[in-house]
C-alpha positions as CSV (number, residue, x, y, z in Angstrom):
1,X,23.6,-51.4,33.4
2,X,22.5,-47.7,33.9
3,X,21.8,-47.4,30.3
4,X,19.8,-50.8,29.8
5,X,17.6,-49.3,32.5
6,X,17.3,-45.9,31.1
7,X,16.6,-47.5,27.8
8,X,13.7,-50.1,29.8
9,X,12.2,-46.4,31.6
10,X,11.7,-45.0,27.9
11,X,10.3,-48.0,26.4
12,X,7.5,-48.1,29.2
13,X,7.1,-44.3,28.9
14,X,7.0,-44.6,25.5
15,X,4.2,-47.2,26.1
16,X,2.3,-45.4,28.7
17,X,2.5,-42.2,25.6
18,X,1.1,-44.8,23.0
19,X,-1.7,-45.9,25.4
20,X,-2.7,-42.3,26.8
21,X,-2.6,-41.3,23.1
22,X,-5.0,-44.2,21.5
23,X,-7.2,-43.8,24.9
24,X,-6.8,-40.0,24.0
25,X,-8.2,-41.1,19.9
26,X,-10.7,-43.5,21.1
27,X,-12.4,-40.6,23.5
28,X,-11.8,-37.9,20.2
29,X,-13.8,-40.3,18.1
30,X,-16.9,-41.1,20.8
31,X,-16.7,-37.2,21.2
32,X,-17.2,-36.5,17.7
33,X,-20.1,-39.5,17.4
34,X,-21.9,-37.8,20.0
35,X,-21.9,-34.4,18.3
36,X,-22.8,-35.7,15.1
37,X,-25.9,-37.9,16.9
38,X,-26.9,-34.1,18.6
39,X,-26.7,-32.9,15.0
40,X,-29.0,-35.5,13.6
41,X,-31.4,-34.7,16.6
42,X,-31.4,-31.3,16.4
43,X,-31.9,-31.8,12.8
44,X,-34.6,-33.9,12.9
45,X,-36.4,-31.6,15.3
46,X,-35.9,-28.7,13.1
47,X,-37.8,-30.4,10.1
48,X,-40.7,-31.3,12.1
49,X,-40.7,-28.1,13.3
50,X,-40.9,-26.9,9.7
51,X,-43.1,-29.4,9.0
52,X,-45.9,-28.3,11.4
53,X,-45.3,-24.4,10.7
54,X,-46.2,-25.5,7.1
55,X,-49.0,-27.2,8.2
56,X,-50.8,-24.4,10.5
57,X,-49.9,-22.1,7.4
58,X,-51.5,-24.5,5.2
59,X,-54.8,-24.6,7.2
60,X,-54.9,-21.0,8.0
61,X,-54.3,-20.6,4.6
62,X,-57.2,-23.2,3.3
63,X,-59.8,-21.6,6.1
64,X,-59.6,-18.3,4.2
65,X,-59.8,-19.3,1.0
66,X,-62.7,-21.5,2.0
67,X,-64.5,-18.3,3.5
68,X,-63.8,-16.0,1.2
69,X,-65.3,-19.0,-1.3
70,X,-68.4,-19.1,1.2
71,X,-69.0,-15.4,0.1
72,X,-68.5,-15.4,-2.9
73,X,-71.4,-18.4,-3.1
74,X,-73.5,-16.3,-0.7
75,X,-72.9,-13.4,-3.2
76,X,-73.6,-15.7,-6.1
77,X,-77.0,-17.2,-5.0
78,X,-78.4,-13.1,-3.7
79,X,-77.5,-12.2,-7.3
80,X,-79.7,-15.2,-8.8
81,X,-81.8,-14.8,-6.6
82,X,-82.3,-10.9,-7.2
83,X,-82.4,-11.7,-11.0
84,X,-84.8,-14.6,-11.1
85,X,-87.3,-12.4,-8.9
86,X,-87.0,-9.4,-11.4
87,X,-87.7,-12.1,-13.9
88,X,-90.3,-13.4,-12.4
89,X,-92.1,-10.3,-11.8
90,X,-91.5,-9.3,-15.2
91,X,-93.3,-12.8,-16.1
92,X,-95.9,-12.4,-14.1
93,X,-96.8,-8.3,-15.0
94,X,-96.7,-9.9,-18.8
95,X,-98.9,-12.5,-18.2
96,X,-101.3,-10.6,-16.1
97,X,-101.1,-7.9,-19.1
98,X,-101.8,-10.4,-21.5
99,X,-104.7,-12.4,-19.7
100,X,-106.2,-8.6,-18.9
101,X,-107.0,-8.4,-22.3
């Protein structure tokens, strides 16, 4: 009789084990879910993040080149500008020399 009772005590101990140990799985595998979703998130906020950065470098680099392209033009038109006066005055001292005449 002792022994049939002994033997009904470890077969519910053994179930309470098997219980506490799949409760003990279940709560491993949410655990581990969770982290993974915090990984995706964090993730996914670290590429935007890059995203942006390469944006605001993008534009801060494409506002300088855009200026520097502004002088240069600014350069380009005092230049013609310079050279078609010269010419002019050149056109105008030869035609003035040859209508003197």
């Amino acid at each position: 009789m002792e022994l049939i009772k002994k033997i009904k005590e470890a077969e519910t101990e053994s179930q309470r084990i098997i219980e506490r140990a799949k409760a003990d799985a279940t709560e491993s595998v949410q655990k581990g879910k969770q982290a993974e979703q915090q990984a995706l998130t964090q993730a996914e906020r670290d590429r935007k993040k890059a995203i942006e950065t390469a944006i605001a470098a993008g534009q801060k680099q494409g506002q300088a080149e855009a200026a520097g392209l502004k002088v240069e033009g600014q350069n380009r038109r005092e230049q013609l500008r310079a050279k078609a006066k010269t010419q002019m005055n050149a056109a105008v001292t030869s035609v003035t020399g040859y209508l003197g005449k």
